[in-house]
N, C-alpha and C positions, 0 to 999 in steps of 0.2 A: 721512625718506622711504625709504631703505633699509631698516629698519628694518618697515617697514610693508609693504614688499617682500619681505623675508624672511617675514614670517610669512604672508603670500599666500600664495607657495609650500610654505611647509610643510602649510598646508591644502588646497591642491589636491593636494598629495601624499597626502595622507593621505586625501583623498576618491577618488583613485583608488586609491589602495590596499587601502583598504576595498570597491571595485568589482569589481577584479581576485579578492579574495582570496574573492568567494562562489563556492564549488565545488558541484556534484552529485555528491554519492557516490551509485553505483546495486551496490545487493547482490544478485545473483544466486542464488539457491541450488536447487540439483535433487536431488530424491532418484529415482535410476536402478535402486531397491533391484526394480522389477518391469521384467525384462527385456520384457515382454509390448510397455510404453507406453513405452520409451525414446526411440522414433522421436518422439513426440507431446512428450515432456519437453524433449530438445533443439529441436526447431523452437518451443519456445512460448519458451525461455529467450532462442535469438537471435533470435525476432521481438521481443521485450521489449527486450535489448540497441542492436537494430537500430533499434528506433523512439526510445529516447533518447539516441543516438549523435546521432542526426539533430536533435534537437529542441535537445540542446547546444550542436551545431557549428553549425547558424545563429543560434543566441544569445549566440557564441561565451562561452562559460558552460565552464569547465575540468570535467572528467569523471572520476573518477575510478570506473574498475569493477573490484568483487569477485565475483570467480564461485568459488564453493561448492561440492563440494568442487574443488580447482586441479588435487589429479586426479582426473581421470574414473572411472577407475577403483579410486579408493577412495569408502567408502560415508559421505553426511553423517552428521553429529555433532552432537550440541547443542554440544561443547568446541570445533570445527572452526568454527560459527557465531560461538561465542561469542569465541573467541580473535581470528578476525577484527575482529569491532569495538570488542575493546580497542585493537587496533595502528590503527584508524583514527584521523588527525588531520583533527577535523572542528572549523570554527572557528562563531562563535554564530551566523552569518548564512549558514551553507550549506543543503542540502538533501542530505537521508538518502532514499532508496525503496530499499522489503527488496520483494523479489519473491521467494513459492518457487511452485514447482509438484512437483507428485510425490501419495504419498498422504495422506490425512487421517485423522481421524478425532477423536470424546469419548469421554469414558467417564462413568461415572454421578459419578465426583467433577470434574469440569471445572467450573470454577466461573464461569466466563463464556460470552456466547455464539460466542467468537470458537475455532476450531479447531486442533486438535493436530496435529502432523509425526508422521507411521505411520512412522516409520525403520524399518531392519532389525532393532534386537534394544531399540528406546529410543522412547517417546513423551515429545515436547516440548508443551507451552502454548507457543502461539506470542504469548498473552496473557503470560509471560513472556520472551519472545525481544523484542517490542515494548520493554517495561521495559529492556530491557537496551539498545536504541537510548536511551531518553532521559536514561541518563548521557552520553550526545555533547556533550549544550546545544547543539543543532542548534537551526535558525528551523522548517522544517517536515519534519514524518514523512511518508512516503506509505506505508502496507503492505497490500501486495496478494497474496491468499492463492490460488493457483487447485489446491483442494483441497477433499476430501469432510468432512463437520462430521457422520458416523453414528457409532454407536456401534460403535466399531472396523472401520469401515468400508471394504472393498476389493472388486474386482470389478464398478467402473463400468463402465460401456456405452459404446465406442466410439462418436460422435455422426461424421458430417459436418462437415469441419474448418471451422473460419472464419477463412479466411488473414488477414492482416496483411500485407501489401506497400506498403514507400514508394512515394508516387507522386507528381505533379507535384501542389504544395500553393503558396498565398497564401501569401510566405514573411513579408510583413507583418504578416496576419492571426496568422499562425503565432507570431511574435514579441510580436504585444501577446498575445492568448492566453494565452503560457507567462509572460511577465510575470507578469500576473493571478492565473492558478493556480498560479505556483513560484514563483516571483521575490518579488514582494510578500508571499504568502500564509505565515502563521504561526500553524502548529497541529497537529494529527493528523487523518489521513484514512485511515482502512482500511476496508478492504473483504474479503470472502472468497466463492468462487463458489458456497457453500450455506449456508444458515441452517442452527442447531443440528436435529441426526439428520436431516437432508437428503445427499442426493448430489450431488456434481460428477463430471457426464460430460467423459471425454477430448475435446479437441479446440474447447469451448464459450467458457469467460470470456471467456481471455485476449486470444483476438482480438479477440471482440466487443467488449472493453474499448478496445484500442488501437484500432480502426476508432473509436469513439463519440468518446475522448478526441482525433483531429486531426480529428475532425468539427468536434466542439465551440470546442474550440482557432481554428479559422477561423470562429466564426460572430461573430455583433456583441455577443454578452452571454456570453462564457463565463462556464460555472458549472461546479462540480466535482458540485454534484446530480443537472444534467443529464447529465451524463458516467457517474456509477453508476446514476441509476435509469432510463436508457436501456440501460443496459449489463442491468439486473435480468430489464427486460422482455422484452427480446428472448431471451436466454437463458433464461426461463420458455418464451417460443411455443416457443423450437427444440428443447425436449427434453418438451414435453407430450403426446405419441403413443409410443407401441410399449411394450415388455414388457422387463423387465430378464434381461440375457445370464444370470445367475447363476441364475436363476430365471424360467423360461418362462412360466409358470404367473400372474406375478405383474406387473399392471400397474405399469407405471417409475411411480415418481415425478416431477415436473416438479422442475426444479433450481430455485432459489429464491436466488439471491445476494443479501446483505446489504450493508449499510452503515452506515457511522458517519462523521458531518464535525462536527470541532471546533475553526472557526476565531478567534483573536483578533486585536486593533490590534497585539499586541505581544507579544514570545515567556513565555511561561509556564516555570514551575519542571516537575522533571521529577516532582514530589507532585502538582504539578495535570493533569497530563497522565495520569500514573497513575490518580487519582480515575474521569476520563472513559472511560478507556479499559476501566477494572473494574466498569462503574457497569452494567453493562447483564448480569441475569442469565440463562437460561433456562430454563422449569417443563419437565415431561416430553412437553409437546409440542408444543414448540420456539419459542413465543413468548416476546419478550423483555420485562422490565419492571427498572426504571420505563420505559415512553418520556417523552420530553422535555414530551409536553403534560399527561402522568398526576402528572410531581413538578416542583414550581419546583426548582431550581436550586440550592446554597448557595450564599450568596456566601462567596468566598475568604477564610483570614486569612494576607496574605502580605506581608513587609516588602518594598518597593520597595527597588531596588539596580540597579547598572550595568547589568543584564542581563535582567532580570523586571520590568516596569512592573505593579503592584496593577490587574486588570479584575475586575469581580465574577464575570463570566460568559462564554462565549462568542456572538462575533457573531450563528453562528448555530449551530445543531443538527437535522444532520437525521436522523430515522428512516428507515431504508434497508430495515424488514423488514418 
């Protein structure tokens, strides 16, 4: 009987322990390199921090945040990014979200459609910066880009801000929601505020993003679809009118955010994540292919182990462009 008591306890230890020990890592990073939009870079980095400070401490879900660079007054780095999440200990069952804001930009060798860090004197793939989250063995990625995807592209148009402010929320709803989309959920989800040689105006995604996603979060079906391609559209209506600053002469283009969702039952190797993430290229004007309904899918060849369960595919795939 004791016997049978002791090893009770050892499994409920161990199933709380395993409860306790799922973290949020939230990656912060700002490039301040244009003094112009500094004001816009910090309020979009602590409306971001501010909203899943909040979304952790009533899940109580431990937090852990990295903000990029730690001083402000020095300028990011790919080595400053990168050296960060070597020193991260992220265990198989946590949760990784890389947020940057600042500038963007491709160039004609960009070999995906996802967008480059415009640093001061160094452009990044951030299609490499992703890769480099999934030596973690994290459960799921979330990256969210609020940056320009032109060809070496700077001197976006101030927009009409779209604040972000906590407000009195369903803390219920709120809790099965983040369940749903964090908690449970195992895979890669990114997003960026323009599709390839598209613009991101200051002041547009990110709020509209964080507005969509505690929208969504309390309704009776979240989805992570509904959360970006509500985010796409209303960000298309709010920058389709006026004339870009750089250029009077020359009607703005409407911003166009993108997406990619690539969920499974069960966390994948960091080759299969890679595959999805590289799989989507774009031509010179700015469509992406394969989309998901133009190619079937490979099925996987992956040895099943403690930590990678063998799915041929993901649950689901959406095109976000």
């Amino acid at each position: 009987m004791k016997g049978c008591l002791t090893i009770l306890v050892i499994l409920v230890s161990c199933l709380i322990s395993n409860i306790e020990a799922q973290t949020f890592h939230l990656i912060l990073a700002g490039d301040d390199s244009d003094k112009k939009n500094i004001t816009d870079i910090i309020s979009d980095l602590h409306a971001v921090e501010e909203a899943f400070t909040y979304l952790t401490s009533v899940n109580k879900m431990p937090l852990s945040i990295h903000r990029l660079p730690k001083d402000r007054y020095s300028p990011l780095s790919r080595s400053i990014i990168e050296k960060e999440i070597d020193k991260m200990s992220v265990a198989h069952d946590d949760i990784i979200v890389f947020y940057y804001t600042g500038h963007g930009c491709r160039t004609r060798n960009t070999k995906t459609i996802w967008p480059n860090a415009l640093l001061h004197n160094e452009i990044i793939p951030f299609s490499q910066i992703t890769e480099k989250l999934f030596e973690k063995k994290a459960a799921l990625y979330v990256v969210i880009l609020d940056c320009c995807n032109t060809l070496y592209g700077k001197g976006q148009n101030r927009e009409n801000r779209r604040v972000f402010t906590l407000q009195q929320y369903d803390k219920h709803r709120i809790i099965a929601g983040f369940q749903k989309l964090f908690t449970k959920s195992k895979g890669l989800i990114i997003a960026s505020a323009a599709s390839p040689y598209g613009y991101a105006y200051h002041g547009v995604f990110s709020g509209i993003l964080l507005n969509n996603l505690f929208d969504v979060l309390q309704s009776k079906s979240p989805r992570w679809d509904t959360v970006l391609q509500k985010t796409k559209d209303e960000a298309h209506k709010e920058t389709k009118k006026g004339h870009l600053t750089n250029n009077p002469s020359a009607p703005k283009p409407p911003q166009t955010p993108q997406y990619k969702i690539f969920l499974w039952h069960y966390r994948r190797s960091a080759d299969t994540y890679r595959k999805y993430l590289n799989k989507y290229k774009a031509d010179k004007k700015g469509k992406s292919s394969p989309a998901p309904h133009e190619q079937e899918i490979e099925e996987e060849n992956i040895q099943d182990d403690d930590l990678f369960l063998n799915e041929p595919e993901p649950e689901e795939i959406e095109n976000g462009q």
